[in-house]
N, C-alpha and C positions, 0 to 999 in steps of 0.2 A: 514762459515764466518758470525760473526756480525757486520753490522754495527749501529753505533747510535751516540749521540751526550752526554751522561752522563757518565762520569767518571765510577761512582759508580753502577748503573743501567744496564749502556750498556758493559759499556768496562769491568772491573772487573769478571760480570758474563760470560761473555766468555771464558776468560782466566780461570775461575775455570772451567767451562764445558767445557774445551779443544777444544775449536774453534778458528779460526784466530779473532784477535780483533780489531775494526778499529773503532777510535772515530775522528769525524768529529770536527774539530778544525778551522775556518774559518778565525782565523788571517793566517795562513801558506802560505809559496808558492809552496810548492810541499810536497811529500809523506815525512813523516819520518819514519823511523822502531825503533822502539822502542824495539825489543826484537824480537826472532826466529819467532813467531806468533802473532806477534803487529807491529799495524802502530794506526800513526796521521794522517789523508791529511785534506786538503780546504774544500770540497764538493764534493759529491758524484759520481760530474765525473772523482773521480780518482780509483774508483775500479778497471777498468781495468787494470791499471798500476799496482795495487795488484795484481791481478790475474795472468798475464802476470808472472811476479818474481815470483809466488809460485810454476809455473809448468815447 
């Protein structure tokens, strides 16, 4: 899993190197998934709710 805050940077490069991608989006109010190994959330107290749903 990556997380980070840059579209292009963070999130993009994970999805090519085949990582879960999670770009911190700070207007949200909870997690969204964006695709089978992609999410949005607020801040980064929401990995564990990622985590939780991968396993």
């Amino acid at each position: 899993m990556h997380v980070g805050d840059g579209l292009h940077e963070d999130f993009a490069g994970a999805i090519i190197s085949g990582l879960v991608a999670v770009v911190v989006v700070p207007n949200l109010s909870d997690v969204v998934k964006l695709g089978e190994r992609a999410f949005a959330i607020p801040s980064i107290n929401y990995v564990g709710k990622i985590l939780s749903s991968l396993t």
